[in-house]
C-alpha positions as CSV (number, residue, x, y, z in Angstrom):
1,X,121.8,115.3,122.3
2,X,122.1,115.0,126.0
3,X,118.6,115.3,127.8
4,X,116.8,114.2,124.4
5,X,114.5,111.5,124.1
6,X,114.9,109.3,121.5
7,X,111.7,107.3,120.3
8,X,111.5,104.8,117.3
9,X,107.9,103.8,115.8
10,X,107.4,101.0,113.1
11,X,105.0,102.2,110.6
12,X,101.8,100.6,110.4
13,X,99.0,101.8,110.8
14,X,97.8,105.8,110.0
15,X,98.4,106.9,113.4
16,X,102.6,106.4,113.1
17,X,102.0,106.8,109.0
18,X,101.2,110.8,110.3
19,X,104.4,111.0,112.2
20,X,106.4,110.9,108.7
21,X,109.0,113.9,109.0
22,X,108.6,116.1,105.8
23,X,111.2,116.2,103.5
24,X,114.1,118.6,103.5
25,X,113.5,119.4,100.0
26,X,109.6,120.2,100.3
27,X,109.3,119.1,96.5
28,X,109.3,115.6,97.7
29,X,107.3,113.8,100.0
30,X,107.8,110.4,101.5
31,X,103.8,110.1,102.0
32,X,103.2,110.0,98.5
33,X,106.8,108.5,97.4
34,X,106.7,105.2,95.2
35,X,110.2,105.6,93.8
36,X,111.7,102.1,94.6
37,X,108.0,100.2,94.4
38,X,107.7,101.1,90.9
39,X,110.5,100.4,88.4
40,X,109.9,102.2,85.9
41,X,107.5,104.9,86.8
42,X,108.0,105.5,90.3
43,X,108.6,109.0,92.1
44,X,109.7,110.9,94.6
45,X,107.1,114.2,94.0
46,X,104.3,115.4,96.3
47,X,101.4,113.9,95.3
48,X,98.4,115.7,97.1
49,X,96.1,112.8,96.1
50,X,98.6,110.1,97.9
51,X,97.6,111.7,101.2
52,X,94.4,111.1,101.1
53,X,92.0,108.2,102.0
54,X,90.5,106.9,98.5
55,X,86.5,107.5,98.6
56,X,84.8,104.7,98.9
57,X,82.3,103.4,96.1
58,X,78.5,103.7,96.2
59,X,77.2,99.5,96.9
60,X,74.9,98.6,94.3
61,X,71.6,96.8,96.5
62,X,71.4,93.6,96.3
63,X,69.7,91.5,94.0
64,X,66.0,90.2,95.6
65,X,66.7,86.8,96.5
66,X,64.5,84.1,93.8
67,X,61.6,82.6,95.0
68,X,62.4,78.8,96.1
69,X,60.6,76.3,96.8
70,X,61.1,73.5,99.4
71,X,60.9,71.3,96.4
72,X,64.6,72.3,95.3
73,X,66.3,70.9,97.6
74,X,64.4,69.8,101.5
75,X,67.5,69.9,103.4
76,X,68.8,73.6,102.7
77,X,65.3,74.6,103.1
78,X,64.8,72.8,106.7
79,X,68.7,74.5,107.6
80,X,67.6,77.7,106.7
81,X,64.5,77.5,108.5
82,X,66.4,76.4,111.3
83,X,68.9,79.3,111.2
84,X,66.2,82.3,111.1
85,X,64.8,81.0,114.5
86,X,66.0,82.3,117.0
87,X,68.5,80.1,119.8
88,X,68.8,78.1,116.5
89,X,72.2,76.2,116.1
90,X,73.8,77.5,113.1
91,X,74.5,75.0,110.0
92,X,78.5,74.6,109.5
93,X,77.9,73.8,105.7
94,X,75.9,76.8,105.1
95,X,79.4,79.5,105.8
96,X,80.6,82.5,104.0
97,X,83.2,81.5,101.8
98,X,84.4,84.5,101.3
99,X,85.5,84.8,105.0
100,X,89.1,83.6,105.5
101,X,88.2,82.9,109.2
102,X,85.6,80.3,108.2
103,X,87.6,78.2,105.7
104,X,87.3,74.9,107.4
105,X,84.4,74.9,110.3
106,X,86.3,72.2,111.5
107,X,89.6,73.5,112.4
108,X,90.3,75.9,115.3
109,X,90.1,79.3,114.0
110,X,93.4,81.0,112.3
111,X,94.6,84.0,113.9
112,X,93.9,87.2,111.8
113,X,96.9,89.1,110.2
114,X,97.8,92.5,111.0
115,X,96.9,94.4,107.7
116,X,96.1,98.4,106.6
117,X,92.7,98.7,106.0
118,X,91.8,98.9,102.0
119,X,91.0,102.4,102.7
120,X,94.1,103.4,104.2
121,X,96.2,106.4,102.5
122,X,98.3,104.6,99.3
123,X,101.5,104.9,100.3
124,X,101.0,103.2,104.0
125,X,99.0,100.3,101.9
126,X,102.5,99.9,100.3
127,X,104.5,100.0,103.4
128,X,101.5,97.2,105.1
129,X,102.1,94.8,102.2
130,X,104.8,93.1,104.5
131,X,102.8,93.5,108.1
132,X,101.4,89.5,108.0
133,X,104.5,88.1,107.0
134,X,108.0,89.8,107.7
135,X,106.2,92.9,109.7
136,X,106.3,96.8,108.7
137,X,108.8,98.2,106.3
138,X,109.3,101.5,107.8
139,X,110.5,103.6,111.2
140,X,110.5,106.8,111.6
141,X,112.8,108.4,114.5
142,X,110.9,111.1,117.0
143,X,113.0,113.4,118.6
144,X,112.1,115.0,121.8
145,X,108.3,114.4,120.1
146,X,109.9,115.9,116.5
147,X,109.5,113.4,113.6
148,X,113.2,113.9,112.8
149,X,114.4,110.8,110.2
150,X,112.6,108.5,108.3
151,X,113.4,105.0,107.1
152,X,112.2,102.4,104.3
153,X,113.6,98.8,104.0
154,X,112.1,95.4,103.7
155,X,112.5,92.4,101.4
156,X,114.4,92.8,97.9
157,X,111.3,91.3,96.6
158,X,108.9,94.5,97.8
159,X,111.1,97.0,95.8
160,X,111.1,96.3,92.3
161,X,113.5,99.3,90.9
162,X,116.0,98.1,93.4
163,X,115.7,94.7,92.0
164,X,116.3,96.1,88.2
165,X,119.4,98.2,90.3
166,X,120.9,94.8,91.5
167,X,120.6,93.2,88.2
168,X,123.8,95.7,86.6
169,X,126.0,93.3,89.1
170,X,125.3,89.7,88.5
171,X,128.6,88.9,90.7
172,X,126.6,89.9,93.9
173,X,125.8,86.8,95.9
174,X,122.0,86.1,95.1
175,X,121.4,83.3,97.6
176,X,119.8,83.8,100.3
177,X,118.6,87.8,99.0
178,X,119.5,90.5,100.9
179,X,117.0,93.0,102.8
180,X,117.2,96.4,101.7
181,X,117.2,100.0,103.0
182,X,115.5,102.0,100.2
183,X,115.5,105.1,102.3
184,X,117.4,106.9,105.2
185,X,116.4,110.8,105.4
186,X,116.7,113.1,108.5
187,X,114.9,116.5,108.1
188,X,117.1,120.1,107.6
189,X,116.6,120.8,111.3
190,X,118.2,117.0,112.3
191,X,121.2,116.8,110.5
192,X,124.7,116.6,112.1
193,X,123.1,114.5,115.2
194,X,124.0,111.2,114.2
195,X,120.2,110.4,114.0
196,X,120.2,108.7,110.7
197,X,123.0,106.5,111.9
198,X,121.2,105.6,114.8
199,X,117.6,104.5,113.3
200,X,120.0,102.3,110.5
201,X,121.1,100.7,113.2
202,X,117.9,100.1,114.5
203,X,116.9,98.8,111.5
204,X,119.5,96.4,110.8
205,X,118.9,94.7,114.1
206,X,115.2,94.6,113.4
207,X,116.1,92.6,110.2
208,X,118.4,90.7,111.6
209,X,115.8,89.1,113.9
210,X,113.5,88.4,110.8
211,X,116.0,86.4,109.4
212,X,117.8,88.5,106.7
213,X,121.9,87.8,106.5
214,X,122.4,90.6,105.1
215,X,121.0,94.2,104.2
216,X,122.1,96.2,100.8
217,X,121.7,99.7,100.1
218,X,121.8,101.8,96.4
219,X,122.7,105.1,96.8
220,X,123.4,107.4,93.8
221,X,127.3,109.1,93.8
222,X,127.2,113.2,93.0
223,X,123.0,113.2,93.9
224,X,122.6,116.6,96.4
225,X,121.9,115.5,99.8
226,X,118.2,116.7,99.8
227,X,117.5,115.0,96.4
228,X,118.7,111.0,97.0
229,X,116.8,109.3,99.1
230,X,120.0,106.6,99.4
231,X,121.9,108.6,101.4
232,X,126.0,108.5,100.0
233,X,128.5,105.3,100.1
234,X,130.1,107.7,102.9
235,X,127.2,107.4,105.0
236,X,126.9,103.6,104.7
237,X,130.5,103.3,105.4
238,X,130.0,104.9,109.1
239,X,127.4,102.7,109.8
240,X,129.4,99.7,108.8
241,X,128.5,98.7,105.1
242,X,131.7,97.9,102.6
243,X,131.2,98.5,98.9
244,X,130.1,95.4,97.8
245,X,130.2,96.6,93.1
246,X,131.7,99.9,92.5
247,X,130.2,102.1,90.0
248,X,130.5,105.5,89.3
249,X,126.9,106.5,89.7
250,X,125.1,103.6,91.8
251,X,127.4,101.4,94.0
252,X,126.5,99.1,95.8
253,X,126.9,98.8,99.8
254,X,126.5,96.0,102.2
255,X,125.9,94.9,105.5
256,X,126.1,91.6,106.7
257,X,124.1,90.9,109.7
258,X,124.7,88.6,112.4
């Protein structure tokens, strides 16, 4: 790879959501993949619909306010006489509650959370569920400009098949919960460069610095390379995990992280 530029984006907003690298196998899609967020129904399989923005519902109008009178009550009348002129100071009791900014007048103003907008594609609303809290829970690796390998991880918590996984081993430490890699997948054109390797790292530093002590991954024994989405125990062991449960079909690896 000498001469190549190496780039790696966090995913989180659509801009890096549209630099996913397509699947080798071109029945599956990571843009439309909710196999570890769903554990029972999740799947790997192009969904056409996924890709797309969801279309946004008519607004009813509103209802015509009721006629009040000044009678009701004097005070919120005078206040919202006062706030229709203009230069008028506005009345702190009179906020939107349904504005998280305005939840105490009193109180400085809280910071607004990164978040995907309600509109967003579904699958990069599932990868933003994290983005106010722990921060995105996918990278994808650019290659010379080429989407070449993309990564999912994040909290045990976010993934619930790989929570039902973890559950077959009850002799796996469950305090403080691991961080998981859910996904590591290079495209056909990228394999054999050590790329995958390289963004795992990447990760497991990232998580590191959010506080995770360690970092488990699932990957399914005889799956074809183009099919798992776990990668192989071989893999994990180059990149310094150590089978933590053997089984025949879904061992468990590990990473501690320092």
């Amino acid at each position: 790879m000498y001469g190549s530029r190496i780039v790696i984006l966090d995913v989180t907003d659509e801009a890096s959501f549209g630099r996913l690298p397509p699947c080798a196998d071109p029945g599956f899609d990571h843009r439309s993949c909710d196999y570890w967020e769903d554990a029972d129904r999740g799947s790997k399989a192009v969904r056409l619909d996924w890709l797309t923005p969801p279309t946004a519902p008519t607004p009813a109008p509103p209802p015509l306010p009721a006629a009040r009178s000044h009678a009701d009550n004097p005070f919120l009348a005078d206040a919202a006489t006062l706030a229709d002129r203009p230069g008028s100071a506005s009345n702190p009791f009179l906020v939107d509650d349904d504005d998280p900014l305005d939840d105490n007048p009193f109180a400085p103003r809280k910071a607004a959370r990164p978040t995907v907008p309600e509109m967003a594609p579904r699958k990069l609303r599932l990868l933003g569920r994290g983005l106010g809290v722990v921060g995105s829970y996918a990278k994808v690796l650019v290659l010379d400009d080429v989407p070449a390998v993309y990564g999912q991880f994040g909290p045990l918590t976010a993934y619930p098949r790989a929570m039902r996984t973890r559950e077959l081993y009850p002799a796996l430490p469950d305090s403080p919960l691991p961080a998981v890699i859910t996904c590591i997948a290079s495209t056909g054109a990228a394999r054999g460069l050590g790329l995958a390797r390289h963004l795992v790292d990447d990760v497991c530093d990232d998580l590191a610095r959010r506080g995770f002590a360690a970092v488990e991954a699932y990957p399914t024994v005889g799956a074809p390379p183009d099919a798992t989405s776990a990668a192989t125990p071989s893999f994990w062991e180059g990149v310094g995990f150590v089978l933590a449960a053997a089984d025949e079909r879904f061992p468990v690896m590990r990473r501690e992280l320092a």
